[in-house]
N, C-alpha and C positions, 0 to 999 in steps of 0.2 A: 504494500500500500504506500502510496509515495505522500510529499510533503504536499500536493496540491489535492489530496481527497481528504488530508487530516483536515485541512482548511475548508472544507467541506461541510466538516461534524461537528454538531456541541455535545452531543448525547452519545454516550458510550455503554450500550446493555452488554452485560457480563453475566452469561450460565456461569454457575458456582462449579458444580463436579464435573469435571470431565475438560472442564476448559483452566480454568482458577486453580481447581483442586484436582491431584490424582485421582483420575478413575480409580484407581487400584483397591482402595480402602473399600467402597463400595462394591467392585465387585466380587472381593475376597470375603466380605461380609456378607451377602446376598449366596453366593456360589461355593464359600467353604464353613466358614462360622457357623451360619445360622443353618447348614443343614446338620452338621456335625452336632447342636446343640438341640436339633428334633431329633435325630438318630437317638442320640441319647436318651431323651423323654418318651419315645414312643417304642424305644426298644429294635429300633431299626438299623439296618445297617447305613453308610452314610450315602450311598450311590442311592440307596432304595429313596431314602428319605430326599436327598437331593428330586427324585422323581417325581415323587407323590408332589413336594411343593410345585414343582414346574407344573404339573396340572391345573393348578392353581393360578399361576401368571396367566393362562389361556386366554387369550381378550380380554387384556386389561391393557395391555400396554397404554401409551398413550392419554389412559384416562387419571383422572385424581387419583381412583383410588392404589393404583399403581403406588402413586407415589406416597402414598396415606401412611403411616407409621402408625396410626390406630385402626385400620380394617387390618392392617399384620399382625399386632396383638391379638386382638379379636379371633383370625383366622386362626391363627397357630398356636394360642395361647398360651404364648410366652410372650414377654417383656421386650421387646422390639427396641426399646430405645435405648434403656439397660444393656440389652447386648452390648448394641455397639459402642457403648463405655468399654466394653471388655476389652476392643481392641483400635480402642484411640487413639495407639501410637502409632497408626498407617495411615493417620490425618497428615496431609504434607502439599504443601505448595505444588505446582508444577513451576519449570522451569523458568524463572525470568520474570514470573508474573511482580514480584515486590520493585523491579526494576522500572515496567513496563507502566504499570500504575501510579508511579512515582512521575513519570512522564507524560504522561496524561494531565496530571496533576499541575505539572509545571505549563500545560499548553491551557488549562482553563477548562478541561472537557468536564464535564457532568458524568461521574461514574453510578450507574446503580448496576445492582446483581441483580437478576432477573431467574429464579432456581425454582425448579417443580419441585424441592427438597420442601419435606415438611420440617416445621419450623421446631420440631425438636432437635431434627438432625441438621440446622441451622444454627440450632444455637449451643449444640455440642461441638460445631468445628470453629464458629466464632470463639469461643472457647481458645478452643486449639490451640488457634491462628490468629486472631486478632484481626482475620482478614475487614471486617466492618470499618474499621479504622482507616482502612485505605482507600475506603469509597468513599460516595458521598448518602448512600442508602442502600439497604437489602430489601426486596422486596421477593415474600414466598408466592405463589402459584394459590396457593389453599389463603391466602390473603382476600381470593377475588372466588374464590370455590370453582377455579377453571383453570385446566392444566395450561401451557404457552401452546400444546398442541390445538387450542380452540382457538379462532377468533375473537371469541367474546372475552379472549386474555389479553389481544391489544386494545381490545375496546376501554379495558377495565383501566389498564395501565395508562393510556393515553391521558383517558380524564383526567386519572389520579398524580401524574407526572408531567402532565402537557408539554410534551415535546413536538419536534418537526417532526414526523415519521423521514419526510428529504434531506431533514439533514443529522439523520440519525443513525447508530453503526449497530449491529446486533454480532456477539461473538459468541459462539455455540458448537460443541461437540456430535450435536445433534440433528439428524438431516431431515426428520419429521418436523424440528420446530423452526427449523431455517427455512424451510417450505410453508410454514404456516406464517411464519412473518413476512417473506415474498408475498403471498397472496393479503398478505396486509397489507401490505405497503411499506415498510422498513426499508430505508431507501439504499443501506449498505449491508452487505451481510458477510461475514466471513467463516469457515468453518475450522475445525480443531482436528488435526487429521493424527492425532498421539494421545488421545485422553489417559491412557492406562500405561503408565509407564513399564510396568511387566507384561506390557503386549504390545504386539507387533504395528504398529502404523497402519492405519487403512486411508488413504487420499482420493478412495473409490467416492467422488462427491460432484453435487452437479456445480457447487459455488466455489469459490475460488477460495484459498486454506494456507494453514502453516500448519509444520510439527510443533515450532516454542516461539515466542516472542519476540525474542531478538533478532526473528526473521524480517521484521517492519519497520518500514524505514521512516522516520522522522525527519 
């Protein structure tokens, strides 16, 4: 992204996980913890248990309750948010982001997080990281009771934040919700082609991307 399209923006929306924060943490929590800790309560082995929940994701994606930390309780009944206490030291920046927002900062932009994270698991990695400090607001998904995957989430957002959709950037890991801002109207979009540090890069995307930060030029 060059110096004549930062002159562009005032509004800079930042996904939390995947873009800001390692995927990793998440999906090592979702994909090993939290079956290994049904395994154990239901007397299952941890591939089986791994399975039985994937039945369970089955069309949800996309929606709130996806991302709900209280339909997980509920579902599996166990402690969903407690877990991921358990293993809070896989909370971690991704690379360059403390640099990269530092920069922003010094050009005038308007940082908000923009996270379909429920606001437990918001305010466990605030925690963490301190990351709120470096913006100018967080804003959850379950704020507006509408995932970024809807429309009616930039609706919610625009009121709420009155920005230019034109002269506004959206940075996201996620190609369902870079799609759903496109057809909103978000007038920049970039994608996050390395959410998970212990996984392999996928730049398989229709908008245009970076692996880390440092990749943009100022």
């Amino acid at each position: 992204m060059s110096l004549t399209d930062w002159q562009q923006i005032d509004t800079v929306l930042l996904d939390m996980d995947g873009t800001l924060l390692d995927l990793h943490f998440d999906n090592y929590f979702w994909l090993d913890h939290l079956p290994a800790v049904y395994a154990q309560q239901h007397g299952l082995g941890e591939e089986e248990a791994l399975a039985e929940l994937n039945k369970s994701f089955i069309g949800l994606r996309g929606t709130l309750d996806w991302y709900c930390l209280d339909y997980w309780t509920e579902l599996t009944g166990l402690p969903i948010a407690e877990l991921k206490r358990d293993v809070q030291h896989k909370i971690g920046f991704r690379p360059h982001v403390q640099d990269f927002l530092a920069r922003l900062k010094q050009l005038g932009k308007r940082t908000v997080i923009v996270t379909n994270a429920h606001r437990d698991s918001v305010n466990l990695k605030m925690e963490r990281t301190a990351l709120d400090q470096l913006v100018d607001r967080v804003i959850s998904s379950h704020d507006y009771r509408e995932p970024k995957e809807s429309q009616a989430f930039w609706d919610h957002l625009q009121r709420d934040e009155g920005f230019d959709p034109a002269r506004t950037l959206l940075i996201d890991d996620s190609q369902a919700v870079l799609e759903s801002a496109a057809r909103w109207g978000i007038g920049f979009l970039l994608a996050i082609f390395h959410p998970d540090s212990q996984k392999e890069p996928n730049s398989d995307s229709h908008f245009p991307g970076i692996h880390h930060f440092d990749e943009l030029d100022f």
